[in-house]
C-alpha positions in Angstrom: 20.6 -4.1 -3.4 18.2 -1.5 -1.9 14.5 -1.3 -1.1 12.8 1.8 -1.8 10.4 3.3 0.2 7.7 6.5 -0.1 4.6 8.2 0.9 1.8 8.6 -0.9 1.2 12.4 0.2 4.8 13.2 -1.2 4.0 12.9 -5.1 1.3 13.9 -7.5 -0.4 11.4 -10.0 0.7 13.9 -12.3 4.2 12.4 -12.5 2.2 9.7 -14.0 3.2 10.8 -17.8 2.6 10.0 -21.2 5.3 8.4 -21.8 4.9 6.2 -19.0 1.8 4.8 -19.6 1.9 4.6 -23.5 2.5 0.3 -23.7 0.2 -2.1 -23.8 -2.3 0.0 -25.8 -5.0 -2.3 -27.8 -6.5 0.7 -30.9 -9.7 1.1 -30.5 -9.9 0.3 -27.0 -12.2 2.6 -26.1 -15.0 1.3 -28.5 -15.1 -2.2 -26.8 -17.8 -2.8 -24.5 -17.1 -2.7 -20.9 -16.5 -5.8 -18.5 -18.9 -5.5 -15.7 -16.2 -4.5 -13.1 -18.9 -3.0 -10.7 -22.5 -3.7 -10.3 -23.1 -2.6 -7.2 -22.8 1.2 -7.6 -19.6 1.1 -4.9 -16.6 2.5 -6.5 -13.6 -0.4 -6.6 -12.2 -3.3 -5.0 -10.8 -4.2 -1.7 -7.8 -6.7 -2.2 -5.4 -8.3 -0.5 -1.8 -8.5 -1.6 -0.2 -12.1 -1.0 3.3 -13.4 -2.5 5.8 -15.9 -2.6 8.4 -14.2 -0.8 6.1 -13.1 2.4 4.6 -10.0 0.9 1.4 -8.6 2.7 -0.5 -5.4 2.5 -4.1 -4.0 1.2 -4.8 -2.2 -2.1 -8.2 -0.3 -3.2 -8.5 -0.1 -6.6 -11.3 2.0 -8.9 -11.3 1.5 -12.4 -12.6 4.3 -14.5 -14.1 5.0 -18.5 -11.8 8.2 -18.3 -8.9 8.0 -21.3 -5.2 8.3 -21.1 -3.4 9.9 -23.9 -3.3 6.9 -25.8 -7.0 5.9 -25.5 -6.7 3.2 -23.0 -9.2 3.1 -19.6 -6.9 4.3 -16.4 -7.5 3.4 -12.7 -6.8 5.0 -9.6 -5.3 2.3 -6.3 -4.2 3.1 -3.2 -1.8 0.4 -2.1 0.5 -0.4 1.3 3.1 -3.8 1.3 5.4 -4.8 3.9 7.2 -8.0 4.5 8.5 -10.2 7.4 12.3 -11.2 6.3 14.0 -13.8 6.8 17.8 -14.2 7.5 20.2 -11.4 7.9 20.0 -7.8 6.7 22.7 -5.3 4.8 23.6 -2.2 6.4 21.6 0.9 5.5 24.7 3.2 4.1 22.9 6.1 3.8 21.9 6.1 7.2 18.7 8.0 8.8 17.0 11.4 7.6 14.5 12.2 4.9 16.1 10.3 2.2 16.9 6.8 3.8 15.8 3.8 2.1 15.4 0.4 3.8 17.7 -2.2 2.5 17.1 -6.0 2.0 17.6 -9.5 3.0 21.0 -10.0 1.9 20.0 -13.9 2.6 17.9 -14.1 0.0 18.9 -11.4 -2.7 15.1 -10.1 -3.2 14.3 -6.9 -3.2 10.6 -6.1 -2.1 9.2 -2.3 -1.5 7.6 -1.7 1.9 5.4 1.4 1.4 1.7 3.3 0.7 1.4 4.9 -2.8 -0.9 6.3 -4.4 -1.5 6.2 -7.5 -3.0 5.6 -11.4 -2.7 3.6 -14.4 -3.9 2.1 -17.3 -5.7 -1.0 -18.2 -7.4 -3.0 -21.2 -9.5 -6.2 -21.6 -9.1 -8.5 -23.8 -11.7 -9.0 -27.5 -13.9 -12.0 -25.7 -14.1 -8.8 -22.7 -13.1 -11.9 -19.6 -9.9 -10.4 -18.7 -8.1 -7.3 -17.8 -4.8 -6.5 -17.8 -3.3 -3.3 -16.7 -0.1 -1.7 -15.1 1.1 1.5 -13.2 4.4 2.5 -12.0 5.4 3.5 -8.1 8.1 6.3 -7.9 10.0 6.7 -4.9 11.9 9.8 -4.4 15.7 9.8 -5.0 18.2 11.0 -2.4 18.1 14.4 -4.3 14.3 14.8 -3.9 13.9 15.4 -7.9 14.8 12.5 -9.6 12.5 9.0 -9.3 12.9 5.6 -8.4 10.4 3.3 -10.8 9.4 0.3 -9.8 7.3 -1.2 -12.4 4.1 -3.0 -11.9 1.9 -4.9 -14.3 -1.3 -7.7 -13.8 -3.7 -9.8 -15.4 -7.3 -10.6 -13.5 -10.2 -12.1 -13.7 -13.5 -10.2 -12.8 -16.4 -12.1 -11.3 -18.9 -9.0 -11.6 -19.8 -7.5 -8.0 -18.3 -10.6 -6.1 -14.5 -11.2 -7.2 -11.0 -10.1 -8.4 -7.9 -11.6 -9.0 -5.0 -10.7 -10.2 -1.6 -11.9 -10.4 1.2 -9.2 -10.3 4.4 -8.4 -11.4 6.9 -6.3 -9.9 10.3 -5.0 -11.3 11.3 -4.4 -7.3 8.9 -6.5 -5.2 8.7 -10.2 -7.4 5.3 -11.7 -7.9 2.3 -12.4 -5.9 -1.8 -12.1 -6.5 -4.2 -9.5 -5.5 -7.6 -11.0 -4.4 -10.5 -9.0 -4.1 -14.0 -8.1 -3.2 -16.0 -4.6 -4.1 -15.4 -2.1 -1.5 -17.7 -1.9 1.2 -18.1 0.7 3.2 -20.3 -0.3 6.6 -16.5 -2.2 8.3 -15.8 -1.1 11.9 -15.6 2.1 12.9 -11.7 2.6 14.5 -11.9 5.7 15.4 -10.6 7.0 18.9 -7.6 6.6 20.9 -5.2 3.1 20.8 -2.4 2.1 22.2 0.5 0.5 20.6 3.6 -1.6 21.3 6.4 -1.8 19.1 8.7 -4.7 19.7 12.0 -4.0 17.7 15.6 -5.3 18.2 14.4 -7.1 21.6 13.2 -3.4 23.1 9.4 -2.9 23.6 8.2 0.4 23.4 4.9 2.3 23.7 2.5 4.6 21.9 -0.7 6.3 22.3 -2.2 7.8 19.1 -5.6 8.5 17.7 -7.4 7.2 14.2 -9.7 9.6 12.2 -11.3 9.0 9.3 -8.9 10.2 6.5 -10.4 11.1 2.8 -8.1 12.6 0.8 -7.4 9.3 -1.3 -10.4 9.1 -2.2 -11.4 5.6 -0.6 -13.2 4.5 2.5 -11.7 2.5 5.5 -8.6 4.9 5.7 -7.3 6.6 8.8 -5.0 9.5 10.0 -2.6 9.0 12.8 -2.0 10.9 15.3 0.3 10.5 18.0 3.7 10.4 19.6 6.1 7.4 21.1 9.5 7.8 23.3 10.9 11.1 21.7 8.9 10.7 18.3 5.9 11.6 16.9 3.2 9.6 14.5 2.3 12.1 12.3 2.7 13.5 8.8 1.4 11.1 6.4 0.9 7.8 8.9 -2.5 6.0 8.2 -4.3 2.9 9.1 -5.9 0.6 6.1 -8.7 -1.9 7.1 -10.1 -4.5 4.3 -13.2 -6.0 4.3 -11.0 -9.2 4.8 -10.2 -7.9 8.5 -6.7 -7.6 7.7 -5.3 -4.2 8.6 -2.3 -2.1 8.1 0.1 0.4 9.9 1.8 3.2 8.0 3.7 5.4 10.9 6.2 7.7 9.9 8.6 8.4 13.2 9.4 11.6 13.1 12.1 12.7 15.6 12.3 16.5 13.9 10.9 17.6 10.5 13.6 16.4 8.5 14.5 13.5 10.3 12.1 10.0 10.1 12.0 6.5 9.8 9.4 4.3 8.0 7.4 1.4 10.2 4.8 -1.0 8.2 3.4 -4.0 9.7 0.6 -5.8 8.7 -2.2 -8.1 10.7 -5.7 -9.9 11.2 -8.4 -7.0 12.9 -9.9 -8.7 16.5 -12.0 -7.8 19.0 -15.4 -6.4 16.7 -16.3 -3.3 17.1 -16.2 -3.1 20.8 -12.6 -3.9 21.3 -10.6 -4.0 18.2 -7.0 -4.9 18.3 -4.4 -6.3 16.2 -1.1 -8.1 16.3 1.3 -6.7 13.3 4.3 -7.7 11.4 6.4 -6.4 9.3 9.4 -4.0 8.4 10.9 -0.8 9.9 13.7 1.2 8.4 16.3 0.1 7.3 14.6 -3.1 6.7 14.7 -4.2 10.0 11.5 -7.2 11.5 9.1 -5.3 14.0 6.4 -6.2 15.8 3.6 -4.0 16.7 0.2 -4.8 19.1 -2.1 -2.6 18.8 -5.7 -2.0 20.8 -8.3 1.0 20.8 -8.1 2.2 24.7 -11.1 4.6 23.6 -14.0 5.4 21.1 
């Protein structure tokens, strides 16, 4: 069993077809009046991602009135998930390079996605307008870089109108878990400048200095860039930072050793220190599904 991994710069929402987001559609749809899923003139939630078998991560989520091509409302999410596993892990047969996949627990038979995605999907409410279900798909590139991995996703949540979502989820690759949310805020700490950060991997500890930007090209706030380099890597190409108004914040780095070759690092953790000194201490996975550690502190504005 293998866990499948991918960036969210790597494919369009175009891929999102027709024919994969034609079930689940209510006729009429449309016509129903609207739940009140913002109030507050911000666009989307901010929402953790918990589960049963250690999932963490962050997902921004903005539902929209626009249509798909079977009439129902869509949404566009931005979402990162990593894992701490427990137990032993399989061996990665496919090795390093641009198309290796992390592998799981072979303890525990589950098989969980560690990765940031972007992108859409489709959702309804239901006649008394209390609840909304919806579901969108993740594709992760296939060795050959043209066919897809789909990993299925679909949830059900409640909407308390500019103060609360939840959701619980279903995966076809990661299991269950909830999403629990708040509307987007957009006044969190500032992380932007230079940090230092300490991976702790396979009982080696090993530094990097990189810089956080503000990064917009997903269309929500409290997302960064990284920039930066380790031991005879770089942190570059599609690496970003996630904070939630929770204070939890995540680490997508992409180590990149030459442009074809890379491996995949996403940890998870609480935000400390304000806005004077912010610093976290992360967990989570690195490729091929190995447990990392990584501390992290701004050195500089």
């Amino acid at each position: 069993m293998k866990k499948y991994f991918t960036f969210a710069n790597r494919f369009s929402p175009v891929l999102l077809t027709a024919a994969l987001l034609g079930a689940g559609t209510f006729p009429g749809q449309a016509a129903l009046p609207l739940l009140p899923l913002l109030t507050n003139g911000v666009a989307g939630w901010d929402c953790t991602v918990t589960g049963p078998n250690g999932q963490s991560g962050i997902m921004f989520i903005n539902f929209t009135t626009n249509l798909d091509a079977y009439g129902n409302f869509t949404f566009n999410n931005l979402l990162f998930q990593t894992k701490v596993t427990p137990g032993s892990l399989t061996t990665n047969p496919r090795g390093s390079g641009s198309d290796s996949r992390g592998d799981t627990p072979s303890s525990t038979g589950f098989t969980n996605l560690y990765q940031l995605t972007a992108q859409s999907g489709s959702w309804i409410q239901d006649t008394q307008h209390s609840t909304v279900y919806g579901f969108f798909i993740e594709l992760s590139p296939a060795a050959s870089g043209t066919n897809y991995i789909t990993n299925q996703v679909s949830f059900v949540a409640k909407i308390t109108a500019n103060k609360r979502f939840t959701a619980m989820y279903s995966s076809s690759l990661g299991g269950s878990g909830k999403y629990s949310g708040v509307p987007i805020k957009t006044n969190l700490v500032d992380l932007s400048g230079s940090w230092l950060g300490t991976e702790k991997l396979g009982g080696v500890s090993s530094y990097e200095f990189f810089t956080l930007t503000p990064y917009l090209g997903y269309g929500f706030p409290n997302v960064y860039n990284i920039n930066g380099s380790g031991p005879g890597y770089s942190l570059s190409g599609g690496s970003r930072c996630l904070l939630s108004v929770s204070k939890k914040i995540g680490f997508v780095d992409i180590k990149s050793t030459s442009p074809t070759n890379f491996s995949l690092r996403i940890t998870a953790g609480t935000l400390t220190g304000g806005s004077t000194a912010p610093a976290s201490s992360t967990k989570g996975l690195a490729s091929p599904g190995t447990n990392v550690s990584y501390r992290v502190s701004r050195v500089s504005p």
